[in-house]
CHARMM-style PDB file with segment names, atoms N, HN, CA, C and O in Angstrom:
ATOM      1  N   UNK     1      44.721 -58.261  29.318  1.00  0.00      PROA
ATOM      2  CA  UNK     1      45.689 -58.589  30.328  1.00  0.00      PROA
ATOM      3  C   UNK     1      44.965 -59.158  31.546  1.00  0.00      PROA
ATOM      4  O   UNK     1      44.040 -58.591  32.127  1.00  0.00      PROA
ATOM      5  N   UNK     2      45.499 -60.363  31.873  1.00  0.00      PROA
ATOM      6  HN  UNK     2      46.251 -60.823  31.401  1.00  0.00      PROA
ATOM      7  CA  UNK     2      44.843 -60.901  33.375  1.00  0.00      PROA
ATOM      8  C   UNK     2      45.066 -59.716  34.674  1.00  0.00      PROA
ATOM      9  O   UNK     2      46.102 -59.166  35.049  1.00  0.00      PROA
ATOM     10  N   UNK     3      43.945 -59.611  35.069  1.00  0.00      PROA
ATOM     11  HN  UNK     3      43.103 -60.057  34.765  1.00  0.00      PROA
ATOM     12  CA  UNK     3      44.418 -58.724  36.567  1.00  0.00      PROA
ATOM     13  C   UNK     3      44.340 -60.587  37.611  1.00  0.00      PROA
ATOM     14  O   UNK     3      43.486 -61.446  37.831  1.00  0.00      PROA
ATOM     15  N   UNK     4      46.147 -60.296  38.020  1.00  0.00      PROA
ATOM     16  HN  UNK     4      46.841 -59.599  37.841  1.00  0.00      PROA
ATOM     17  CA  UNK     4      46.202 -61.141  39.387  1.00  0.00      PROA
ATOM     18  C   UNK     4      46.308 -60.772  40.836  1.00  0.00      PROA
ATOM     19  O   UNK     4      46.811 -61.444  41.737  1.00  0.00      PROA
ATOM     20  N   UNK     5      45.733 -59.558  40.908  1.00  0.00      PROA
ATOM     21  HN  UNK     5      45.324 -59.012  40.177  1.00  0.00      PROA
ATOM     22  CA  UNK     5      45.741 -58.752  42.217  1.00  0.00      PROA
ATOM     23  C   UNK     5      45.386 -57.624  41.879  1.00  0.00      PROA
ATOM     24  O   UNK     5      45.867 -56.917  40.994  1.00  0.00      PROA
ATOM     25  N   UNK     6      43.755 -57.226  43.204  1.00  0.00      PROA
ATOM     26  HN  UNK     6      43.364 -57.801  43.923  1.00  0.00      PROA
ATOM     27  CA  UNK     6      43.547 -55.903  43.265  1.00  0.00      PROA
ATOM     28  C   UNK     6      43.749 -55.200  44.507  1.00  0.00      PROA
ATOM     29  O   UNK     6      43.265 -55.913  45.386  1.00  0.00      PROA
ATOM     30  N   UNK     7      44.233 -54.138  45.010  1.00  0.00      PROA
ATOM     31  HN  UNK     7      44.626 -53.559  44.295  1.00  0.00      PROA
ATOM     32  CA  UNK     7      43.986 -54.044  46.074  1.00  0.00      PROA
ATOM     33  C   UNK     7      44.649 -52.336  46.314  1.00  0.00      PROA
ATOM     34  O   UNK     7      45.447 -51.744  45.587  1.00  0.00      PROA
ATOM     35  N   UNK     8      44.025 -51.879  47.518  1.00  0.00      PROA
ATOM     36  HN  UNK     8      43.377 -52.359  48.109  1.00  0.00      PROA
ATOM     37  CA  UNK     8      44.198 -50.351  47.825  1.00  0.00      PROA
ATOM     38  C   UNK     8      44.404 -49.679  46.258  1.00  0.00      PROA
ATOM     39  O   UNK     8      45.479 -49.274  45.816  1.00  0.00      PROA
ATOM     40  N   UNK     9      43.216 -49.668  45.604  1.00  0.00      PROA
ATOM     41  HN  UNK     9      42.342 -49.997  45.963  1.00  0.00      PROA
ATOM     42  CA  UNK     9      42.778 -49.351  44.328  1.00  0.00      PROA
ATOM     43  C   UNK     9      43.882 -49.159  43.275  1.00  0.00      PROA
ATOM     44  O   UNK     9      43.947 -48.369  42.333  1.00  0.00      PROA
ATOM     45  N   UNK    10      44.808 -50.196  43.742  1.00  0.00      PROA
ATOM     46  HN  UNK    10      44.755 -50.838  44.507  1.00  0.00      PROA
ATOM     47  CA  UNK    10      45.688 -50.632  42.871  1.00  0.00      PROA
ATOM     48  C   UNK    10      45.682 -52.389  41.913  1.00  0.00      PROA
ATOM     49  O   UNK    10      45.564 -53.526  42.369  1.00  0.00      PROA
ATOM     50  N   UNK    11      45.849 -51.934  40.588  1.00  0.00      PROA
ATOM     51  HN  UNK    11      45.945 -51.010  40.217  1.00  0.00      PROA
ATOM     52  CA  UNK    11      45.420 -53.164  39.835  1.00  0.00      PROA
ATOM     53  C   UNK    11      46.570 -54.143  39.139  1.00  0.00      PROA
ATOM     54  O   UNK    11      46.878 -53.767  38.008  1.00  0.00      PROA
ATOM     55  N   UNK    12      47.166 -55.167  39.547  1.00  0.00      PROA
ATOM     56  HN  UNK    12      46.917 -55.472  40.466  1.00  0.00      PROA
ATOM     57  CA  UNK    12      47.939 -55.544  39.403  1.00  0.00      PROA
ATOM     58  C   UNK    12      47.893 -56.533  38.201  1.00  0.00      PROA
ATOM     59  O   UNK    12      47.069 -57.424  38.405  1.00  0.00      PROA
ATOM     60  N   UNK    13      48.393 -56.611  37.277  1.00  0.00      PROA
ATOM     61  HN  UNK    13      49.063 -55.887  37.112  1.00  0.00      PROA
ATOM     62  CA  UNK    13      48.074 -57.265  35.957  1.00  0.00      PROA
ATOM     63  C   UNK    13      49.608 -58.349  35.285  1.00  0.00      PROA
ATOM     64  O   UNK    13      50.766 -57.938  35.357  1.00  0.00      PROA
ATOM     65  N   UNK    14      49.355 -59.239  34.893  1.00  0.00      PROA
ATOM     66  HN  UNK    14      48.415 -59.573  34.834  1.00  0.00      PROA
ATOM     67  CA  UNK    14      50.450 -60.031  34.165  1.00  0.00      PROA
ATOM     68  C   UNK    14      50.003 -60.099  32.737  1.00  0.00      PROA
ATOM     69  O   UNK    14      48.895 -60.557  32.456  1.00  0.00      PROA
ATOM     70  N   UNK    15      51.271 -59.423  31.346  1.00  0.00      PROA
ATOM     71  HN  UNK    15      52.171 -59.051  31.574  1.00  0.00      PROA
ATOM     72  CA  UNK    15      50.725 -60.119  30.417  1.00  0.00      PROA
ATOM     73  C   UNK    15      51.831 -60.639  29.880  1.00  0.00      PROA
ATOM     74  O   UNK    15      52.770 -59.866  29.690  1.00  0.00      PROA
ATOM     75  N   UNK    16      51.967 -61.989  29.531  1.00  0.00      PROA
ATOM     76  HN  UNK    16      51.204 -62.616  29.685  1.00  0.00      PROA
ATOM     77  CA  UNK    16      52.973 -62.572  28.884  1.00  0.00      PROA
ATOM     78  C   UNK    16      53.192 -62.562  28.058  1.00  0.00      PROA
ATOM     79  O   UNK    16      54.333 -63.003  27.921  1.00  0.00      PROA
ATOM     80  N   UNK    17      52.508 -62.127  26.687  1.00  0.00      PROA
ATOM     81  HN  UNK    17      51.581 -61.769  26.799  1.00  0.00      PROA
ATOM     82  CA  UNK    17      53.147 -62.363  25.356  1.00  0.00      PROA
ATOM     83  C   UNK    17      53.991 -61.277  24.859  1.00  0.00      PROA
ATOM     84  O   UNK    17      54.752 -61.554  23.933  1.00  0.00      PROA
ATOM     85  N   UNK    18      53.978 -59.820  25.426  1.00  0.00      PROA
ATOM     86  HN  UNK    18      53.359 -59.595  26.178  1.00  0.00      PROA
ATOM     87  CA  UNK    18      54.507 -58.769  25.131  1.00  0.00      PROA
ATOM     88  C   UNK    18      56.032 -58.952  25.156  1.00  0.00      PROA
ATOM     89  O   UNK    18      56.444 -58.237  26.069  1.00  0.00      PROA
ATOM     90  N   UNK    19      57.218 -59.691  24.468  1.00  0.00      PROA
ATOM     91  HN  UNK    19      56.884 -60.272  23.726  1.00  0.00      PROA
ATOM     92  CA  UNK    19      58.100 -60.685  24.696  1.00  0.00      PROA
ATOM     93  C   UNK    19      59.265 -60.063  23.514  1.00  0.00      PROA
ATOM     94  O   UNK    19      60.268 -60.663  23.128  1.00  0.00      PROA
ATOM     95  N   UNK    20      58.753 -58.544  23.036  1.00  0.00      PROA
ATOM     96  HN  UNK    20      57.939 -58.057  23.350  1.00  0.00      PROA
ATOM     97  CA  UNK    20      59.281 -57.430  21.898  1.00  0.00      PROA
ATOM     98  C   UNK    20      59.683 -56.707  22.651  1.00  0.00      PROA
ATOM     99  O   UNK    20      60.913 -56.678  22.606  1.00  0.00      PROA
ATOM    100  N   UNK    21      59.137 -55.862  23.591  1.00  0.00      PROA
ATOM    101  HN  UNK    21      58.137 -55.885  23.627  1.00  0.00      PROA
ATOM    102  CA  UNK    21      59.477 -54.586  23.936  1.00  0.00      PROA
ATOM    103  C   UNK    21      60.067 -54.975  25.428  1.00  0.00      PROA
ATOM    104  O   UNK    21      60.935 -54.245  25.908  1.00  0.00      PROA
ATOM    105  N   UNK    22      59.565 -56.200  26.210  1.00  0.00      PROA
ATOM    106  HN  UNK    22      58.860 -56.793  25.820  1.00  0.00      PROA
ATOM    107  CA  UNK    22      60.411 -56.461  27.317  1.00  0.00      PROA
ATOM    108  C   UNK    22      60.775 -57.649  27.169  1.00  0.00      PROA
ATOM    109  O   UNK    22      60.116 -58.405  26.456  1.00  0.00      PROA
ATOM    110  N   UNK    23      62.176 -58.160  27.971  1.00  0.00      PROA
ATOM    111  HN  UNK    23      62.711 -57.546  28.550  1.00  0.00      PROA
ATOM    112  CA  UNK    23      62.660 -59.138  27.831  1.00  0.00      PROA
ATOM    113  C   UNK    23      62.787 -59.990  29.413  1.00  0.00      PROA
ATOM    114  O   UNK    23      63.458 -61.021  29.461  1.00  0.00      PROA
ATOM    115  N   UNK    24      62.294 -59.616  30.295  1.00  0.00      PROA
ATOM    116  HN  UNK    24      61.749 -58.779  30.256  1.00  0.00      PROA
ATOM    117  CA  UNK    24      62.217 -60.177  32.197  1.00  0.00      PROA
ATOM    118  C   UNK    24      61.476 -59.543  32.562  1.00  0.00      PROA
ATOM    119  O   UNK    24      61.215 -58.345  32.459  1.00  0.00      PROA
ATOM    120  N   UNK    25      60.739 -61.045  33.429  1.00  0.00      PROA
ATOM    121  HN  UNK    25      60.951 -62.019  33.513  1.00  0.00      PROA
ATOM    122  CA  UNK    25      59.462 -60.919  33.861  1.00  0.00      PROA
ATOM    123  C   UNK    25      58.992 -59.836  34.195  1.00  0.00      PROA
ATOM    124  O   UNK    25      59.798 -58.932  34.411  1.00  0.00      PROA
ATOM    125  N   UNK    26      57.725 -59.599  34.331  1.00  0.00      PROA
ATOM    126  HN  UNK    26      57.070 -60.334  34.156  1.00  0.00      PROA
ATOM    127  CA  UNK    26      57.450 -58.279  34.903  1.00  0.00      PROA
ATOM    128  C   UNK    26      55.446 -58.194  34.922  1.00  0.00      PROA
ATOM    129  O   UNK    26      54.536 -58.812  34.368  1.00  0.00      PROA
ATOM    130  N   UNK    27      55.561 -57.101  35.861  1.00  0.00      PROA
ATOM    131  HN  UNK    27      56.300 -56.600  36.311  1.00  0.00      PROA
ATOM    132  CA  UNK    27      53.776 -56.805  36.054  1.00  0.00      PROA
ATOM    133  C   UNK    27      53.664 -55.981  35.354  1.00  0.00      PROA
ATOM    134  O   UNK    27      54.559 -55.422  34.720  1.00  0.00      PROA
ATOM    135  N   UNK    28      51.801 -55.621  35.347  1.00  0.00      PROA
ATOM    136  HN  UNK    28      51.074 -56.075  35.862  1.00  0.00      PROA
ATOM    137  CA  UNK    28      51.737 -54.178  34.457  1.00  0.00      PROA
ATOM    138  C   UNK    28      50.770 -53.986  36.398  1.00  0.00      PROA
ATOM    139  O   UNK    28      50.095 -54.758  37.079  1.00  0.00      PROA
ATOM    140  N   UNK    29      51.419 -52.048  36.635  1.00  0.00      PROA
ATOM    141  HN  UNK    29      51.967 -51.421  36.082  1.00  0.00      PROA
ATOM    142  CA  UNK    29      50.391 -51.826  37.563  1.00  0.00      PROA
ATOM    143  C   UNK    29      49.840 -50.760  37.028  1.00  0.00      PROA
ATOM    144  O   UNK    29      50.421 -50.027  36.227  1.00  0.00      PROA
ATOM    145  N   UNK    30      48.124 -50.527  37.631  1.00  0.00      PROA
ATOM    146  HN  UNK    30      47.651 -51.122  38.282  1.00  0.00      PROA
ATOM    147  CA  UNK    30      47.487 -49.285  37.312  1.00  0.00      PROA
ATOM    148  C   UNK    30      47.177 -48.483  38.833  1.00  0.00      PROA
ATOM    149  O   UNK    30      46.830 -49.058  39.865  1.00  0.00      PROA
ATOM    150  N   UNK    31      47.286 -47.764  38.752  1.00  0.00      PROA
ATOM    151  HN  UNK    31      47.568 -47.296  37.914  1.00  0.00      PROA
ATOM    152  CA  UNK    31      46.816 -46.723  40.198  1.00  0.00      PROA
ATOM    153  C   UNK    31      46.552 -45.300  39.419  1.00  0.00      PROA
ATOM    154  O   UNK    31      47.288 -44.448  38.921  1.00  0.00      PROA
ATOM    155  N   UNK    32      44.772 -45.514  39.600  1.00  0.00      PROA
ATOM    156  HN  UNK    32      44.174 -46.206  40.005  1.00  0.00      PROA
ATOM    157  CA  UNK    32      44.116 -43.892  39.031  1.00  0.00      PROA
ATOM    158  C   UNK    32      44.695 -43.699  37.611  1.00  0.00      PROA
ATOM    159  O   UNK    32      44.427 -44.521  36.734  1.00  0.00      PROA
ATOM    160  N   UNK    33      45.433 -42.697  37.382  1.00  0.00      PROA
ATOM    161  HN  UNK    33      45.651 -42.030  38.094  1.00  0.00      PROA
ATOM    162  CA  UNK    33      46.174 -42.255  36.183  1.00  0.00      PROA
ATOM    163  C   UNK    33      47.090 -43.166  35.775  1.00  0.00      PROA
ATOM    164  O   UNK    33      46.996 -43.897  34.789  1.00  0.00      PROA
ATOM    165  N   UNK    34      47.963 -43.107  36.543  1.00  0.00      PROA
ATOM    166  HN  UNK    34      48.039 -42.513  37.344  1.00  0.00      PROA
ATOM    167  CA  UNK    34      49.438 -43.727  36.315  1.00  0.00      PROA
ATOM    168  C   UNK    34      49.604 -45.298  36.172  1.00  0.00      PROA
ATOM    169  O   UNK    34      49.058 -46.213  36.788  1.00  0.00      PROA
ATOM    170  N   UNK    35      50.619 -45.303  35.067  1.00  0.00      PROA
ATOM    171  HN  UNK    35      51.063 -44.559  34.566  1.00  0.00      PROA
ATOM    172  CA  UNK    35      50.133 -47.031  35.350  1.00  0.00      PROA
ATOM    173  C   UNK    35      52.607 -47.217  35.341  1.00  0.00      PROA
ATOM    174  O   UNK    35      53.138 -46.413  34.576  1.00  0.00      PROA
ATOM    175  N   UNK    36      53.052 -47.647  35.698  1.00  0.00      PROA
ATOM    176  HN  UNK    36      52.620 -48.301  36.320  1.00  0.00      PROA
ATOM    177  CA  UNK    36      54.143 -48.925  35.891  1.00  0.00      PROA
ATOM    178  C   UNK    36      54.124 -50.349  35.254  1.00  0.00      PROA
ATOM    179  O   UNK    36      53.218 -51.160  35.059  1.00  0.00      PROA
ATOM    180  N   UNK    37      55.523 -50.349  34.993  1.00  0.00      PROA
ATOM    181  HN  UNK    37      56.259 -49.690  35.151  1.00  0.00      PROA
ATOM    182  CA  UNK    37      56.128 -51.788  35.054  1.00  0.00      PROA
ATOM    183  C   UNK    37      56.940 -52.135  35.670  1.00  0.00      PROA
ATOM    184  O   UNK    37      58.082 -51.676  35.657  1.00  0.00      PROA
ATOM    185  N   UNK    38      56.450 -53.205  36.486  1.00  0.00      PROA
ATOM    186  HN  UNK    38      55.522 -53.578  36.496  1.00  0.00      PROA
ATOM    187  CA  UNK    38      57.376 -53.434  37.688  1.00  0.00      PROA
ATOM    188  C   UNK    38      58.770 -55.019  37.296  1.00  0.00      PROA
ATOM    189  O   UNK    38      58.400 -55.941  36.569  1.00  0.00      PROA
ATOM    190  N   UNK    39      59.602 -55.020  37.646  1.00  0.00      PROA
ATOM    191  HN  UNK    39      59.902 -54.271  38.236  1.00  0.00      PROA
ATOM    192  CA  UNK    39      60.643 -56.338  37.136  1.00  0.00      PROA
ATOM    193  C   UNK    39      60.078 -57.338  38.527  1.00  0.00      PROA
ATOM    194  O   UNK    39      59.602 -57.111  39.640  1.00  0.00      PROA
ATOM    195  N   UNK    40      60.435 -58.496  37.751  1.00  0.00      PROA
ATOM    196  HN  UNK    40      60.822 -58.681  36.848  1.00  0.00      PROA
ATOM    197  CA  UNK    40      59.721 -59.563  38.930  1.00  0.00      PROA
ATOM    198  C   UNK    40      61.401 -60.292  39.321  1.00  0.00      PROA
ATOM    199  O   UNK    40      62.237 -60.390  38.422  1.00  0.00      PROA
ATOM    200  N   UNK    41      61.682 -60.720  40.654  1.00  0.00      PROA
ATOM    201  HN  UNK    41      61.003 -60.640  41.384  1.00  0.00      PROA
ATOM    202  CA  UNK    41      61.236 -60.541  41.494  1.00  0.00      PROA
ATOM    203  C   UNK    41      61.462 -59.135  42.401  1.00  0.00      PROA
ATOM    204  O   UNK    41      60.970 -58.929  43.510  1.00  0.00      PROA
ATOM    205  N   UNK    42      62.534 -58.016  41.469  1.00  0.00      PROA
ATOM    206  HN  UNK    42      62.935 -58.184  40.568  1.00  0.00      PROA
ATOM    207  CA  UNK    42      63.098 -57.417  42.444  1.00  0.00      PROA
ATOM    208  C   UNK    42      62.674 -56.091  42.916  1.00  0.00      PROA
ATOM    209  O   UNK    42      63.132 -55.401  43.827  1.00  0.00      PROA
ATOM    210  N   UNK    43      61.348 -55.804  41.805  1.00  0.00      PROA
ATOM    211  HN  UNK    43      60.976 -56.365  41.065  1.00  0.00      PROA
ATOM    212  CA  UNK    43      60.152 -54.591  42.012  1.00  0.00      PROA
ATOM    213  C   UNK    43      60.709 -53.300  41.579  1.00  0.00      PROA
ATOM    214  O   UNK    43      60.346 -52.187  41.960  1.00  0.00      PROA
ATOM    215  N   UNK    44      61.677 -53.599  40.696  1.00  0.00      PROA
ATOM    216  HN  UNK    44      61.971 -54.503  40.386  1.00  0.00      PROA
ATOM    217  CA  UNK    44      62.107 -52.221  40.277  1.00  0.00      PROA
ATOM    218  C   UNK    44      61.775 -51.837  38.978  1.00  0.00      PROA
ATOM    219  O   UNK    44      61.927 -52.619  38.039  1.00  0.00      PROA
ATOM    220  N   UNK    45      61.202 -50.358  38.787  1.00  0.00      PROA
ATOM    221  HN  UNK    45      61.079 -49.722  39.550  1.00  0.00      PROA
ATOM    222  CA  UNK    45      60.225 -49.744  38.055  1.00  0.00      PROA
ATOM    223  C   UNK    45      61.151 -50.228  36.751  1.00  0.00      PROA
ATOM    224  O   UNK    45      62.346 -49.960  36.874  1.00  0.00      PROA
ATOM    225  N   UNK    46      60.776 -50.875  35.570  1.00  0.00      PROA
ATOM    226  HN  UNK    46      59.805 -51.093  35.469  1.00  0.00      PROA
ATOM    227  CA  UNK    46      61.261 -50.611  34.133  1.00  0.00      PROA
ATOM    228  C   UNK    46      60.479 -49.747  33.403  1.00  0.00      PROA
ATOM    229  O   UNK    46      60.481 -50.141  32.236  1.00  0.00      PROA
ATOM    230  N   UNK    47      59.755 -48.672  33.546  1.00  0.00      PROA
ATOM    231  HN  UNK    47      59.753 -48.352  34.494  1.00  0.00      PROA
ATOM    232  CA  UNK    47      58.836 -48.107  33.016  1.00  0.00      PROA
ATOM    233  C   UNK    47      57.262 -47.292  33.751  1.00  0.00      PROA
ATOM    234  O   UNK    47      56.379 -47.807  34.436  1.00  0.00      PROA
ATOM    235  N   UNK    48      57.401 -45.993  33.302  1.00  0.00      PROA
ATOM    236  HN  UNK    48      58.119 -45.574  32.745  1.00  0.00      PROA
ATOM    237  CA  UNK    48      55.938 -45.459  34.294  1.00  0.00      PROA
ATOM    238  C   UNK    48      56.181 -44.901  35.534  1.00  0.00      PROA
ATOM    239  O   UNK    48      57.293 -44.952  36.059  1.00  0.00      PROA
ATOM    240  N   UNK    49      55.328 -44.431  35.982  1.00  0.00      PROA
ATOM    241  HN  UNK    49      54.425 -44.389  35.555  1.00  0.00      PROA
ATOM    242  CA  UNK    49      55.229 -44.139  37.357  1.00  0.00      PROA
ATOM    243  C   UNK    49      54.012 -44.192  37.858  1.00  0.00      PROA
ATOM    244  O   UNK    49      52.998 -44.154  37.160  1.00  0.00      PROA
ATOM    245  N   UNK    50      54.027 -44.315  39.513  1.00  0.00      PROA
ATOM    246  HN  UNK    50      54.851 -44.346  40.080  1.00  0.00      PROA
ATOM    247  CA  UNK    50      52.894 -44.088  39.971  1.00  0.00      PROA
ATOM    248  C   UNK    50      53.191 -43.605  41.674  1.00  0.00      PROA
ATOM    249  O   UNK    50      54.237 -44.003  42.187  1.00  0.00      PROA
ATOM    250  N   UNK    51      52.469 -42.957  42.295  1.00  0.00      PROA
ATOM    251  HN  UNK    51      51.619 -42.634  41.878  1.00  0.00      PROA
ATOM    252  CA  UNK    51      52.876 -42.863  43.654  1.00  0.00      PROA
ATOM    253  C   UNK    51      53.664 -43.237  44.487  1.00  0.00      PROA
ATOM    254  O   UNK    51      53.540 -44.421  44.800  1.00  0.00      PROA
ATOM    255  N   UNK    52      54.273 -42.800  44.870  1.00  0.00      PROA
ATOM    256  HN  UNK    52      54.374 -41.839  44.616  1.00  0.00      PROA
ATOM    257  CA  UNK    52      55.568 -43.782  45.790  1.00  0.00      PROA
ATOM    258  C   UNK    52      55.186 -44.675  47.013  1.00  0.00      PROA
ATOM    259  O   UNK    52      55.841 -45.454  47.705  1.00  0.00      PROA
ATOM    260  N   UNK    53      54.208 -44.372  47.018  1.00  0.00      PROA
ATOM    261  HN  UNK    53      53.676 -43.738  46.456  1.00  0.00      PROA
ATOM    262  CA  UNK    53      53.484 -44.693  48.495  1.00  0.00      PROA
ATOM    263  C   UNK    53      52.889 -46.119  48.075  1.00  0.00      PROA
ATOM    264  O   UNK    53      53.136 -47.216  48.576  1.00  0.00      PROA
ATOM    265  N   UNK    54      52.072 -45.808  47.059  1.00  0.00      PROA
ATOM    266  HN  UNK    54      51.871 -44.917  46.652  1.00  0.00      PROA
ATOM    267  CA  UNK    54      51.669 -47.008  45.962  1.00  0.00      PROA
ATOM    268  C   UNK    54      52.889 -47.861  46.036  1.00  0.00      PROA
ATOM    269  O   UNK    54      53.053 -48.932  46.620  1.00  0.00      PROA
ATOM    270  N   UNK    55      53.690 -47.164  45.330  1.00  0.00      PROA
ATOM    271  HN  UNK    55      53.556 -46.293  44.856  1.00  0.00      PROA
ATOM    272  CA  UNK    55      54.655 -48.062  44.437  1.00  0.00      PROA
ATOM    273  C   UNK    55      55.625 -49.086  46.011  1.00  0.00      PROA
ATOM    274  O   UNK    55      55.917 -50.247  45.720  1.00  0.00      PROA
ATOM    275  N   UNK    56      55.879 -48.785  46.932  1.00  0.00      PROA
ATOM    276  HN  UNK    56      55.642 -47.842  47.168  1.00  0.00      PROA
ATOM    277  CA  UNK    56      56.085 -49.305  48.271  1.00  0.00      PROA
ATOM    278  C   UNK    56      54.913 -50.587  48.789  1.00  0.00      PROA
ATOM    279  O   UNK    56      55.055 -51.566  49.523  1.00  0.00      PROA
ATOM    280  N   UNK    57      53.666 -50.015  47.979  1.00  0.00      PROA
ATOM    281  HN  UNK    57      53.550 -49.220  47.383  1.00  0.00      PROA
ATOM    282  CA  UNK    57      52.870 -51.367  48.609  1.00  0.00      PROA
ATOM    283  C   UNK    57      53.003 -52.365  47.668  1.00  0.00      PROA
ATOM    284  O   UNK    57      53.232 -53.485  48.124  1.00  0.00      PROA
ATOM    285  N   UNK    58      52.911 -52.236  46.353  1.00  0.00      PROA
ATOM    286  HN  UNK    58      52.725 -51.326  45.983  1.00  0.00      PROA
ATOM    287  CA  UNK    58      53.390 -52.851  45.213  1.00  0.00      PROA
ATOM    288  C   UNK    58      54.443 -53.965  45.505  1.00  0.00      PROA
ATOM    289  O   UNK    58      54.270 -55.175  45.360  1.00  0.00      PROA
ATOM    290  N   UNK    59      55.422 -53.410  45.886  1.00  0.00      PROA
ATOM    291  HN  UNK    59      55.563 -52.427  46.004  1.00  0.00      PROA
ATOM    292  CA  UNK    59      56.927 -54.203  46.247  1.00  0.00      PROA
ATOM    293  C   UNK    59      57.271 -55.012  46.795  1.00  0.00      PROA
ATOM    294  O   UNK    59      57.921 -56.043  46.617  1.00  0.00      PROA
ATOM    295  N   UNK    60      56.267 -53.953  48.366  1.00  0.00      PROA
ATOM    296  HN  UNK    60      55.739 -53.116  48.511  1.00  0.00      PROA
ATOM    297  CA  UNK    60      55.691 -55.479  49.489  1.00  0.00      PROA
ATOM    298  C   UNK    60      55.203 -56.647  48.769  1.00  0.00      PROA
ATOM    299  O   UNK    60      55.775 -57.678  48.414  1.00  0.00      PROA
ATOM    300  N   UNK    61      53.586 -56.089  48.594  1.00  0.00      PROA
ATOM    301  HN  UNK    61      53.121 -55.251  48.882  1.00  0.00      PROA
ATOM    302  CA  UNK    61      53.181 -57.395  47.466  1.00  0.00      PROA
ATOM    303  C   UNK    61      54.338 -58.539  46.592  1.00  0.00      PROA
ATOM    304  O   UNK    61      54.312 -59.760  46.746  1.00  0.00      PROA
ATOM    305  N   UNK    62      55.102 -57.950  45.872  1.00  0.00      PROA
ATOM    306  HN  UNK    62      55.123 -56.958  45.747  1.00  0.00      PROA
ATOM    307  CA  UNK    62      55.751 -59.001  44.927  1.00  0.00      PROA
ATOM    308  C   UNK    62      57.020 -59.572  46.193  1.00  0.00      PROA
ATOM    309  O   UNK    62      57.767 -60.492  45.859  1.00  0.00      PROA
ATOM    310  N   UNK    63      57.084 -59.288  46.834  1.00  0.00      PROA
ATOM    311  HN  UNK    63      56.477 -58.540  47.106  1.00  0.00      PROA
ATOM    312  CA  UNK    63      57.814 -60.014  47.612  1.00  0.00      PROA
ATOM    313  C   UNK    63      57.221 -60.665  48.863  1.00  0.00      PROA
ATOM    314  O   UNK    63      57.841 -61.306  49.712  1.00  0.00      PROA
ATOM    315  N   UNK    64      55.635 -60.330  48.822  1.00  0.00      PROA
ATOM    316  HN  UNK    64      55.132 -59.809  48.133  1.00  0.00      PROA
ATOM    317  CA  UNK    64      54.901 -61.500  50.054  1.00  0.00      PROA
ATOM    318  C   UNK    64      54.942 -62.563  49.015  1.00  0.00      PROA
ATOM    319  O   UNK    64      55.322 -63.713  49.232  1.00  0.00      PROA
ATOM    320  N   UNK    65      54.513 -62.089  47.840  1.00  0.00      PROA
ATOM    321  HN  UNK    65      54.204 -61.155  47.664  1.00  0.00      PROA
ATOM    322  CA  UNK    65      53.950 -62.847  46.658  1.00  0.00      PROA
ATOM    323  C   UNK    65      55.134 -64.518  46.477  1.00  0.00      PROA
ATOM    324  O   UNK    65      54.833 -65.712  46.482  1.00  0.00      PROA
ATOM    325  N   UNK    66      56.415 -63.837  46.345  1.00  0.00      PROA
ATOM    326  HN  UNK    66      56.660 -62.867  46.342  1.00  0.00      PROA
ATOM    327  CA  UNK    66      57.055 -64.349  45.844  1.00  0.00      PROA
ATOM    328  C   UNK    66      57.386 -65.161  47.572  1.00  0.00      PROA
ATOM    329  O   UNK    66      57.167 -66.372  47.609  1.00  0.00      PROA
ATOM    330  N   UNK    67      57.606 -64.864  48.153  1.00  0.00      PROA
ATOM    331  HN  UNK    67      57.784 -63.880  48.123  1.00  0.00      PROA
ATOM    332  CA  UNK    67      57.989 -66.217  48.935  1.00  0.00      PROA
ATOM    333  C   UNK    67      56.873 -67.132  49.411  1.00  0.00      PROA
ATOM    334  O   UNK    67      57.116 -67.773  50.433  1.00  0.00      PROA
ATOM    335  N   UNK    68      55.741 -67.288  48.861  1.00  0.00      PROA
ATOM    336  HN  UNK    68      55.543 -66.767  48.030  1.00  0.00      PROA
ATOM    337  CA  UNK    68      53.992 -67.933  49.457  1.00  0.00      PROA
ATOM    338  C   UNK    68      54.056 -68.766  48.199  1.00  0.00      PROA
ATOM    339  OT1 UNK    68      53.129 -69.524  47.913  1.00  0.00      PROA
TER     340      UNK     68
END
């Protein structure tokens, strides 16, 4: 899986072919243990967990992301 963002030891990853088990867009995130799938653009968890605190910077991200 490509990592397209690392940051506050969170690893932000895209993989596209996985096109079986999900059907809209989406990230893979890792933080420590826990890893998420986040829906693109609207950052809501389809899967996983990880810190909430995390998961708030995450969100930011896909929505600096998405309007740049």
């Amino acid at each position: 899986m490509p990592v397209i963002s690392m940051f506050y030891g969170l690893i932000v990853m895209l993989y596209f072919f996985d096109d079986k088990r999900h059907y809209s867009p989406r990230i893979h995130v890792k933080y420590a243990e826990g890893t998420a799938l986040l829906a693109i653009p609207s950052g809501e968890v389809l899967a996983g967990a990880i810190p909430a605190s995390r998961l708030k910077l995450v969100q930011a991200w896909t929505e600096f992301t998405r309007r740049n």
